[in-house]
Every structure is written in C-alpha cells, then in structure tokens.
N, C-alpha and C positions, 0 to 999 in steps of 0.2 A: 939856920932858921929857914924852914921853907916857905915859898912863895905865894904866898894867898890874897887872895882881892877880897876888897875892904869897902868898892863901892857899892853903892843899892845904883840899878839901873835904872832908868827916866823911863817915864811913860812910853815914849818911841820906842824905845830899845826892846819894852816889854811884850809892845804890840808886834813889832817886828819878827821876835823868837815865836811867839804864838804863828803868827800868819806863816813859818817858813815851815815849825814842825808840825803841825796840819796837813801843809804842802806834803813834807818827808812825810807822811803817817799815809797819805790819799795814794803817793804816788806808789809805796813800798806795796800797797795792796795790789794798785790796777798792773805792775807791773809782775807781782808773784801771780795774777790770776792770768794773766797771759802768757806765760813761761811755763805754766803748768797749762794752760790749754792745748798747745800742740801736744806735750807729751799725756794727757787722757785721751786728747783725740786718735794719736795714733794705739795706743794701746787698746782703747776701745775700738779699733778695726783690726785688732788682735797683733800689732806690727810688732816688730824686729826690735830688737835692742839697737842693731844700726842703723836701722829707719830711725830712729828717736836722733843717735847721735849725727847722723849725717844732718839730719832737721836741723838741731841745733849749730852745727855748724853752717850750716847756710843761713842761719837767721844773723849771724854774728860776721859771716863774709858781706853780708849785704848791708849789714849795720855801717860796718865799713865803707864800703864804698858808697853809699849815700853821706857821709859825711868830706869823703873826696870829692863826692861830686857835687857839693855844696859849696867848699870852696871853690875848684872850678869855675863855679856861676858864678859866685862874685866879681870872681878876678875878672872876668869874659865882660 
C-alpha cells in the first residue's frame, strides 16, 4: 500500500507554502535575468564563446569565495 497523507494543512502551514513559493517564483526570475544578463551583454558586444564561459566561471569562483569569506568574518 503506498504512502499517502491524509492531513488537510492549518492555516500556518498554508500561509507559509504560499509565502515561500512566491519567494521560489520571485527569486527563479531575478536570478534567470541575471544569468542571462552577462551573457546578452557580452554577446551584444559581439564576444567570444570563451568570453561568456570564462565570465561564468568567474561569476561562480567568486561566488565561492564570498561565502568563505563570510565564514572567515564570523569566526574573526
């Protein structure tokens, strides 16, 4: 027999899923439209395939290291 819920969710619960996939719905955009903004920008000044990807890679080195360097401060 498979496992299936059987509750109705309360009021909280309800508000809660609204306010987070909202959240998920808001952020999936601001963050698709900046993702694609470097790569129209470089392409609209007619750039490189490895312009684009070296971009992206520095967007994601640096992602990185601001989240080291966050701990970092804390621990400091």
């Amino acid at each position: 027999m498979p496992f299936t819920f059987r509750q109705k969710l309360g009021a909280q619960e309800k508000n809660t899923f609204r306010i987070h996939f909202a959240y998920s719905i808001i952020e999936g955009i601001i963050l698709g439209v900046l993702a694609l903004n470097e790569f129209v920008f470089l392409k609209s000044l007619n750039g490189s395939d490895v312009g684009v990807s070296v971009l992206f890679q520095f967007s994601v080195f640096v992602l990185t290291f601001s989240v080291l360097l966050n701990e970092w401060s804390r621990r400091v």
